[in-house]
N, C-alpha and C positions, 0 to 999 in steps of 0.2 A: 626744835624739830616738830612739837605739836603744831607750831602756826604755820609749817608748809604742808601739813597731812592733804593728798588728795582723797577726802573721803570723805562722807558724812553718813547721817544713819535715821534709816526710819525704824520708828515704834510703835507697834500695833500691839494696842491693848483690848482685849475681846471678851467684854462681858455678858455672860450667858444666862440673863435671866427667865428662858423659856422650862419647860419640863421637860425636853426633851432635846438630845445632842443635835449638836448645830456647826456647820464647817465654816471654816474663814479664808478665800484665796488671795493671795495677791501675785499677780503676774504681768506680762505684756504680750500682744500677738504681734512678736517680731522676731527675727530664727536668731538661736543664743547657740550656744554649748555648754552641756551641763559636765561638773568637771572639778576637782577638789583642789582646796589652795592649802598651803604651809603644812604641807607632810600628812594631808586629811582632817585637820582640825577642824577645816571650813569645806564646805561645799556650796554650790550657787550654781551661776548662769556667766559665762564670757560672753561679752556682745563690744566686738571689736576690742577697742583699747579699752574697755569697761569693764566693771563683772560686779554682782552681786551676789555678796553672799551670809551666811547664817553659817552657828555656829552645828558642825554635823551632830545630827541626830535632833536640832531643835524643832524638826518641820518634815513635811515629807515633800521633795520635789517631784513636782510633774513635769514633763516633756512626753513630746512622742506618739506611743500606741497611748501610754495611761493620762496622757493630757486628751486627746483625741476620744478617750472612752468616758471620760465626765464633759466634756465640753463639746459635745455635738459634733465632733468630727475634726475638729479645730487640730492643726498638724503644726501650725509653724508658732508656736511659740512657749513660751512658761507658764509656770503657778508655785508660787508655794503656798502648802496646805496646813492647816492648822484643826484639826477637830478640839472641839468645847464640849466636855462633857454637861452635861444639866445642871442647872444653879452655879456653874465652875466659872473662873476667869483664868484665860491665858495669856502671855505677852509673848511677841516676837520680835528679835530687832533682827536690823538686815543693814548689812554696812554696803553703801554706792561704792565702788572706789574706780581708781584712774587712774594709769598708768601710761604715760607716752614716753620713750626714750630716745625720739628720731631728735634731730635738731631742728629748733624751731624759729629759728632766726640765720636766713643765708648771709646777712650783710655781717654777722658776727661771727656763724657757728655756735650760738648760744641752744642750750637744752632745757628743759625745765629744772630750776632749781633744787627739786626735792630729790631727782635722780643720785646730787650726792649724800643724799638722806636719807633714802629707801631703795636696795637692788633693786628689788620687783613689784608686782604689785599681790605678790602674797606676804610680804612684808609690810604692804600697806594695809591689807586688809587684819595684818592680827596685831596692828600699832591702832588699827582702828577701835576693835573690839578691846584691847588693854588699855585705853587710853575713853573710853565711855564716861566713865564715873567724872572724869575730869572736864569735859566738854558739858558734859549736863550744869555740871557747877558753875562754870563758866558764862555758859546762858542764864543762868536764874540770876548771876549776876548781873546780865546784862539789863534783865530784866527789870531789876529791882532800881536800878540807875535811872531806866525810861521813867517807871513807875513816880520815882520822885522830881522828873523834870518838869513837871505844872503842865503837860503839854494834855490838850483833853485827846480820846481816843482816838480821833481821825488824826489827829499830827501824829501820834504816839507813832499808827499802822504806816503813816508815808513815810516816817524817822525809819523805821524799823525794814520798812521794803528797801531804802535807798540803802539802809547800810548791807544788805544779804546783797544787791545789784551791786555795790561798789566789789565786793567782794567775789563776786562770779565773773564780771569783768576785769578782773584785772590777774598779773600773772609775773611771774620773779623767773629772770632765768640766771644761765650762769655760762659764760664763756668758755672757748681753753685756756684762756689765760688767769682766770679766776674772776674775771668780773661781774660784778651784779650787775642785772638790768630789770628796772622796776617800770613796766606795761601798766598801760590804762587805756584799755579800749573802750572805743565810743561806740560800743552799742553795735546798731544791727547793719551799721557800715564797715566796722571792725577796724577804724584808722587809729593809730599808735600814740597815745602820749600829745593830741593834738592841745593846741596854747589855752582856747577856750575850756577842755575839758579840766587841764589840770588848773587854771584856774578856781575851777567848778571844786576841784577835790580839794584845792592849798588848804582851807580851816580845818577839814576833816585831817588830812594829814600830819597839817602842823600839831595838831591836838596831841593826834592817838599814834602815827609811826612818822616823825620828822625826817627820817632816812628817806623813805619813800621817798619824801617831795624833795627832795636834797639830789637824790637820784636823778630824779627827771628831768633837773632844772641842770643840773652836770649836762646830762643828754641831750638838751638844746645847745650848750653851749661847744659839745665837741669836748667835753674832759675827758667822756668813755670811748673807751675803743671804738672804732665801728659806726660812732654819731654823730650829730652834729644836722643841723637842721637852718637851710636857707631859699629864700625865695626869690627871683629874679622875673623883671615883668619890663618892657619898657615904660617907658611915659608918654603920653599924648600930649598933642595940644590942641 
């Protein structure tokens, strides 16, 4: 269930080495809804299938008249605030999360996979926040792994970009009929599971999830529901 979470989390850590209290914002100027998840626990910002949010009472949200009266008039979007008292340090974390329930695949009727693993997305967001400790550990792992592969720091940062990129492009859904379906889109063309790309990910996959690539390769051949992948051209002469 952790490795479907759609959510990650930023942490602003604000230390206050002035004499004198000091504020910290973080927001966007683009129209949200401000609006409380899993029974008030959290409150944030909706922006579409999106929402951010912190845990209530960690931060003070702006929108509105009181975003507009520190921000120059500024009407259509967020902040969350944070004031630092003198010599003080504060932290904030703020879980992204996501949540789409339409079906995402018409040749299948496929949904996103985690839908049967999260109602909503206020389930998502307090699976996010309860499940922190565990993802941070996860990372230092991952961390500690690069660390020791003799790679010097520019292979480390492209190692380390391509694996966050494989990971944002890519997307698990799940049939009516129970099927998996393991996505790998190529990028800023968005085409599906194309021979080249999965190519490009076989070592990765073989390595670290062998389903995956077991998946995909089902899906060329027509095992899965719904797939099946051929090209027809004539011949010249």
């Amino acid at each position: 269930k952790r490795f479907f979470l759609p959510a990650t989390w930023l942490v602003f850590t604000i230390q206050n080495t002035n004499s004198t209290p000091e504020d910290f914002y973080f927001g966007l100027p683009v129209a949200v809804t401000q609006k409380t998840f899993a029974d008030g626990a959290y409150e944030g910002f909706a922006l579409g299938e999106a929402a951010l949010a912190v845990q209530t009472g960690a931060c003070e949200l702006l929108s509105g008249a009181r975003l507009a009266s520190i921000f120059n008039g500024l009407t259509q979007g967020f902040a969350f605030h944070v004031a630092v008292p003198a010599g003080q340090t504060r932290t904030l974390t703020v879980v992204i999360a996501y949540y789409r329930s339409a079906v995402v695949d018409s040749r299948t009727g496929a949904s996103y996979y985690y839908t049967s693993l999260y109602p909503s997305i206020d389930s998502v967001i307090d699976s996010a926040f309860a499940g922190f400790g565990d993802a941070q550990a996860r990372c230092q792992q991952l961390t500690a792994v690069m660390n020791r592969a003799g790679l010097n720091p520019y292979r480390q940062f492209l190692a380390c970009h391509a694996l966050h990129s494989y990971m944002a492009v890519t997307a698990c859904l799940l049939d009516p009929q129970g099927g998996v379906h393991w996505w790998e889109m190529e990028g800023w063309f968005n085409y599906i599971n194309t021979c080249d790309l999965t190519v490009d990910h076989a070592f990765y996959d073989a390595c670290l999830q062998p389903w995956a690539l077991r998946n995909v390769l089902d899906a060329f051949s027509g095992a899965l529901p719904g797939t099946g992948y051929s090209f027809d051209t004539p011949l010249y002469s």
